[in-house]
C-alpha positions as CSV (number, residue, x, y, z in Angstrom):
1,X,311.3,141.0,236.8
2,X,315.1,142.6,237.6
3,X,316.2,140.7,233.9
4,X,313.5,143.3,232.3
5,X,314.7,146.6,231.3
6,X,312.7,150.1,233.0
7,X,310.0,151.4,230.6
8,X,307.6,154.4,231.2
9,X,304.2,153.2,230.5
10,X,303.4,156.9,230.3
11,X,306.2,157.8,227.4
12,X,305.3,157.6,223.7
13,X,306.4,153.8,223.3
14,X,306.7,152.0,219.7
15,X,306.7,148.3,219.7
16,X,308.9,146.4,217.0
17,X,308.0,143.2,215.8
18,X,308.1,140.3,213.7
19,X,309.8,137.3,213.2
20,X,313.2,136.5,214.4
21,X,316.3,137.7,212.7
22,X,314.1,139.8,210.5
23,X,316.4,142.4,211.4
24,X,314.5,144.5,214.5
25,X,317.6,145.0,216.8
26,X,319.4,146.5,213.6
27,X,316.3,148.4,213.1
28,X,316.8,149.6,216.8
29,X,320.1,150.3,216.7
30,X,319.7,152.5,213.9
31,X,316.8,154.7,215.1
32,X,318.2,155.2,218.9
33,X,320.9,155.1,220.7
34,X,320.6,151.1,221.8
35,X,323.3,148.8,221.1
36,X,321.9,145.8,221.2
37,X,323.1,142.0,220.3
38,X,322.9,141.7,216.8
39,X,324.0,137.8,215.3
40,X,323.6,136.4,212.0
41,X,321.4,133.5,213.9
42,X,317.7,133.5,215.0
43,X,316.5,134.3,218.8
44,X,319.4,136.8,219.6
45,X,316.6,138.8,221.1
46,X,315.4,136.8,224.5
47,X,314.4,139.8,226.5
48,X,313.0,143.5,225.6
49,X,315.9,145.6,224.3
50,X,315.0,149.3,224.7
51,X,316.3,152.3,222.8
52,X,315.2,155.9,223.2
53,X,315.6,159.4,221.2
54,X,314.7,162.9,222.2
55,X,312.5,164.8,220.2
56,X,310.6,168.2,221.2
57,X,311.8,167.9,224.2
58,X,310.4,164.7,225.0
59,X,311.7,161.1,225.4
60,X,310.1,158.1,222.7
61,X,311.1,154.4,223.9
62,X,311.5,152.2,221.0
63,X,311.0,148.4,222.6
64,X,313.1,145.7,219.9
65,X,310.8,142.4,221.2
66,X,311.8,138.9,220.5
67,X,311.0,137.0,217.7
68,X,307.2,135.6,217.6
69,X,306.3,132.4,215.0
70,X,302.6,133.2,215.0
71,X,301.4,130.0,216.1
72,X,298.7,129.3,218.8
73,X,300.6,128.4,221.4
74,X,303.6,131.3,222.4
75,X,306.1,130.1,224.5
76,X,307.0,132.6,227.3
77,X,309.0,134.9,225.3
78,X,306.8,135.4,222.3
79,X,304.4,136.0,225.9
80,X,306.5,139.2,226.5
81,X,306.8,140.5,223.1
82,X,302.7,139.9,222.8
83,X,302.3,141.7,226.0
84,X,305.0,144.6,225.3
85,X,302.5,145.3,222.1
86,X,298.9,145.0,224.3
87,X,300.0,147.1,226.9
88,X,302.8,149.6,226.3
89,X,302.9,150.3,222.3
90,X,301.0,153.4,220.9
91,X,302.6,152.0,217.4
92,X,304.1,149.0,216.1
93,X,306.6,149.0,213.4
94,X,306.4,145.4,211.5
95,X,309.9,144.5,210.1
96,X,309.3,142.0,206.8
97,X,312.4,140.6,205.7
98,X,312.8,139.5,201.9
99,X,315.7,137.2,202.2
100,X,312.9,135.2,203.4
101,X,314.5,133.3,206.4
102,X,311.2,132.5,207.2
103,X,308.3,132.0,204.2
104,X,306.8,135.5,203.2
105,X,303.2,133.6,203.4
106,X,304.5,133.3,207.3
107,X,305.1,136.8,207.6
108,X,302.0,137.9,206.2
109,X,300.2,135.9,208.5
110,X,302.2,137.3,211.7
111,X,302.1,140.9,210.0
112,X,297.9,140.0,210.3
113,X,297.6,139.1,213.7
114,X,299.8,142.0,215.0
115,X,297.4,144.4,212.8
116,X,294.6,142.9,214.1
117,X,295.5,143.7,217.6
118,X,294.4,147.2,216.5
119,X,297.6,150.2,217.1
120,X,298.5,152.1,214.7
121,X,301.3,150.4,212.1
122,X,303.5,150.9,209.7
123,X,305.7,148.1,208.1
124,X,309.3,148.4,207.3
125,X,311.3,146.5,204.7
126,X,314.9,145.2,206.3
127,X,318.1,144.5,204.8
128,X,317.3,146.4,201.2
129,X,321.1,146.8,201.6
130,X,321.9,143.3,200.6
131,X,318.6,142.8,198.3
132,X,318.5,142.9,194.6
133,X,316.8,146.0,193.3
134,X,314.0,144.0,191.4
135,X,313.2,142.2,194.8
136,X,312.6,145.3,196.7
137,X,310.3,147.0,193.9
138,X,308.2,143.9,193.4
139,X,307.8,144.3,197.1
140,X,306.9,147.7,197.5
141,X,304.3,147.1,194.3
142,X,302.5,144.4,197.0
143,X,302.9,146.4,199.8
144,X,302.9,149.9,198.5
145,X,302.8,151.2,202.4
146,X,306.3,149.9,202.9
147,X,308.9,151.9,204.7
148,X,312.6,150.8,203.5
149,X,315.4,153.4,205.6
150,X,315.0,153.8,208.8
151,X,315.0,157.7,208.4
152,X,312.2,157.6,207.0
153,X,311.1,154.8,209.9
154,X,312.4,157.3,212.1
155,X,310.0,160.1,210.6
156,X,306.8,158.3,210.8
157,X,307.3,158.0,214.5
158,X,308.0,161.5,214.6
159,X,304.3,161.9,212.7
160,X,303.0,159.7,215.0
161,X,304.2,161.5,218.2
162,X,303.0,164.9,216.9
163,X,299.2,163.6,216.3
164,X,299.3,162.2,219.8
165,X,300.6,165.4,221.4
C-alpha cells in the first residue's frame, strides 16, 4: 500500500481509462500539474498516477490508471485501475486512440464495460495531433460525443464539478 499514491475519497475524483498507450498519462499531464512517465511502449502506467487542479477554490484529483485489455480475467493491475473506477471516480474520461494500437472493435468493447459500470462519461479522442484530418471526422461522425483537446476535456470536468456542488 506505501507504492500507491494519497487520494481523498472525499474530493471530486475523475477516473481515466482505457487501453494502454492510448495516451491517458499525456492526457494527465496536460489537464494537471502531474508529470508522469510517458513512453512510446505499452504498460508505462503500473500504478495510479495522480494529477490535481484548483478550481473554485477546491481541489479535483484526476487518477491516470493503467492500461486494462477487457478480458475476463484482470491481472492485478488492471485490479487497481477497475477498483480506482468502482470506488473513487465521480467520472470517467474514456481515451480512444485512432492510431489503433489496439483494434477499435477492442476499444469499443472496453469503452462498454467501463460505461456499463454506471458514472457519468465522456470519451476523449487522443493523439488528433498526429492523425489525418479525415480520420478524426469519420470518428467524430461515429461517436459524435467525442471530446478531442483537452481544454475542452478540461471543461467538462469543470461542468461536472459544478452539478455536483
Amino acid at each position: 500500500m506505501k507504492d500507491y499514491p494519497s487520494l481523498d475519497p472525499e474530493q471530486f475524483t475523475i477516473a481515466i481509462a482505457g487501453f494502454p498507450n492510448v495516451g491517458k498519462s499525456t492526457l494527465l499531464s496536460k489537464i494537471t500539474t502531474a508529470s508522469p512517465e510517458i513512453k512510446n511502449y505499452a504498460f508505462t502506467t503500473k500504478g495510479l498516477n495522480v494529477g490535481v487542479f484548483e478550481y473554485k477554490f477546491s481541489r479535483i484529483q484526476c487518477v491516470d490508471t493503467p492500461g486494462t485489455l477487457a478480458r475476463i480475467k484482470e491481472n492485478p493491475v488492471e485490479r487497481l485501475a477497475i477498483l480506482t473506477r468502482q470506488y473513487l471516480a465521480r467520472v470517467v474520461i474514456y481515451v480512444y486512440d485512432a492510431t489503433e494500437p489496439y483494434p477499435m472493435k477492442d476499444q469499443e468493447r472496453l469503452h462498454k464495460i467501463v460505461k456499463d459500470e454506471g458514472h457519468e462519461m465522456v470519451c476523449y479522442l487522443s493523439k488528433t495531433d498526429i492523425l489525418p484530418k479525415d480520420v478524426v471526422s469519420k470518428f467524430k461522425e461515429t461517436h459524435p460525443e467525442v471530446l478531442t483537446s483537452p481544454a475542452d476535456v478540461k471543461k467538462f470536468i469543470k461542468e461536472q464539478f459544478d452539478a455536483w456542488m
